[in-house]
C-alpha positions in Angstrom: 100.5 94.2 83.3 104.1 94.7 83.9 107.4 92.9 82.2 108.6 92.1 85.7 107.2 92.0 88.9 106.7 95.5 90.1 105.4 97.3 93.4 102.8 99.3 94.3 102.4 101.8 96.5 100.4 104.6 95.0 98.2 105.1 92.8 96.2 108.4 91.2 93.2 108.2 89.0 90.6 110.8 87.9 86.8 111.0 88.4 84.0 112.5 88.7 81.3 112.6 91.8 77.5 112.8 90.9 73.9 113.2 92.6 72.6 109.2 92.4 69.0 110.7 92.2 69.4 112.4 88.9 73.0 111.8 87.7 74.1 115.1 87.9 77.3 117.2 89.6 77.5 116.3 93.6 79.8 117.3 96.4 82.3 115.2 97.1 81.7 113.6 100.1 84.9 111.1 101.3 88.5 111.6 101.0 88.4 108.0 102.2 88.7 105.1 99.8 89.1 101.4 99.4 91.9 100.5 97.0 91.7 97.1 95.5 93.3 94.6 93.1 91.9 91.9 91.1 93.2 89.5 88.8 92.0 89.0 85.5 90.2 86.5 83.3 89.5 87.1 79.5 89.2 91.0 79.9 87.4 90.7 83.1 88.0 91.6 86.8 87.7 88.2 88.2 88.8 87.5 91.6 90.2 89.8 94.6 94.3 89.4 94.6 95.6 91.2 97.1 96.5 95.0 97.4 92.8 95.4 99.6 93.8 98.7 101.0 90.3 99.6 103.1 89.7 103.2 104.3 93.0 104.6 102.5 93.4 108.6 102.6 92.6 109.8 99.6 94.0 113.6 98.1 91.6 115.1 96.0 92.1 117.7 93.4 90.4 120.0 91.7 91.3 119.5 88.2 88.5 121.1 85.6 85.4 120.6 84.5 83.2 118.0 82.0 80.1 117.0 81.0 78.4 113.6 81.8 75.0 113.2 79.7 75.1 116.6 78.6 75.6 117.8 82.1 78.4 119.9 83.6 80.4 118.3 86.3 83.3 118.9 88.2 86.4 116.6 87.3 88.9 115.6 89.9 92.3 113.7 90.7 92.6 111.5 92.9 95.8 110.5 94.9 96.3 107.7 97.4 99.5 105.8 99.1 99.2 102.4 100.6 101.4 99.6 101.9 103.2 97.9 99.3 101.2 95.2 96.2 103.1 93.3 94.6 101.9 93.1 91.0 103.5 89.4 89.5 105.0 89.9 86.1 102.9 89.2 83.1 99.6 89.1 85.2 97.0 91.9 84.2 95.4 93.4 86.8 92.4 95.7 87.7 92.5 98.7 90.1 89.0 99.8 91.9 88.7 102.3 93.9 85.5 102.3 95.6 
């Protein structure tokens, strides 16, 4: 939420990628994400608002390591650029990149 409407136009975030057989550290295999913005309703992503950025290039960055369920896994940044969103003052948002 911002105190007046604000754009965006990048965005960086940090994650981590894992094996979906057993949960553990996998190779990252995109540097191609969709960016997307929803609106939300008591503490909730609700609906889709805008900002769908599909396919955006994605820089990724080694930045350490982590455990997830007691297992070591790489940890990485994320940075992307997209066309501008226009977030509306006072409305809280949530960011997904998938």
């Amino acid at each position: 939420s911002f105190a007046q409407n604000t754009t965006i136009n990048a965005v960086t975030w940090w994650g981590i990628y894992l094996n979906l057989a057993d949960l553990t550290n996998g190779a990252p295999n995109t540097t191609r994400w969709d960016t997307l913005f929803f609106d939300d309703v008591a503490g909730h992503p609700n609906a889709l608002v805008g900002g769908q950025i599909v396919n955006t290039t994605v820089q990724r960055t080694t930045v350490g390591t982590g455990l997830f369920a007691n297992n070591p896994v790489t940890v990485y940044r994320f940075d992307a650029t997209f066309p501008d969103f226009t977030a509306l003052a006072g409305t809280t948002y949530w960011f997904a990149p998938a």
